[in-house]
N, C-alpha and C positions, 0 to 999 in steps of 0.2 A: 504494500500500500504506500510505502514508502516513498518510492520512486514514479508513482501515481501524480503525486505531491510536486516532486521534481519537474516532470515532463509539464503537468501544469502550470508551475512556475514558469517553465520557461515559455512555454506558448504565449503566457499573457504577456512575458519581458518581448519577447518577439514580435507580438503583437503591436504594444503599444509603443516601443520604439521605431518602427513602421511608418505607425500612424503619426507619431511626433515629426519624423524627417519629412514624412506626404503632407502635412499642417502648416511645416512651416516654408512649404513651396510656393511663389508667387501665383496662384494659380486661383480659380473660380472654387466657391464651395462646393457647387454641383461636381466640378468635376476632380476636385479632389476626393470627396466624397466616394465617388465612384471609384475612383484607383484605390484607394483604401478596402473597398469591399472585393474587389477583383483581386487586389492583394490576399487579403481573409481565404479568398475563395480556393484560388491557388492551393495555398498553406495549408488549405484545410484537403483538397484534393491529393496534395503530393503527400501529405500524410494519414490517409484514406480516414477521415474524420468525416461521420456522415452529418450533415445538420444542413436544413431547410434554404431558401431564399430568406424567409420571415428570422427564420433564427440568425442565422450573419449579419440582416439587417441591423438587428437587436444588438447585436454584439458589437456593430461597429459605433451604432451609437451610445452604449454605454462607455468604450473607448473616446468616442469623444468627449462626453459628459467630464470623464476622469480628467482628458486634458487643456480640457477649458476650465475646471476647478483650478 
């Protein structure tokens, strides 16, 4: 369970430093937005990590939520 724990960790460290570098690109919200979730998507695919459109959606905005706090 341990290592549960770990892999966890780092998905979110890898997640949200991501999203931090995609944030702070000159770019449109929309379409940062989108590279953000298409990033997710990826991540989630090369790591056969099964979860919905609604669910990544959800996910990248609480990623944003965290880094607009």
């Amino acid at each position: 369970m341990k290592s549960l724990g770990y892999i966890g960790a780092f998905l979110g460290g890898a997640i949200a430093g991501a999203a931090l570098g995609l944030l702070m690109a000159p770019e449109t919200g929309s379409e940062t937005r989108a590279k953000i979730t298409d990033t997710v998507e990826d991540f989630l695919k090369k790591h056969n990590i099964k979860l919905n459109r609604k669910d990544v959606s959800d996910l990248v905005d609480d990623i944003e939520d965290t880094v607009t706090e």
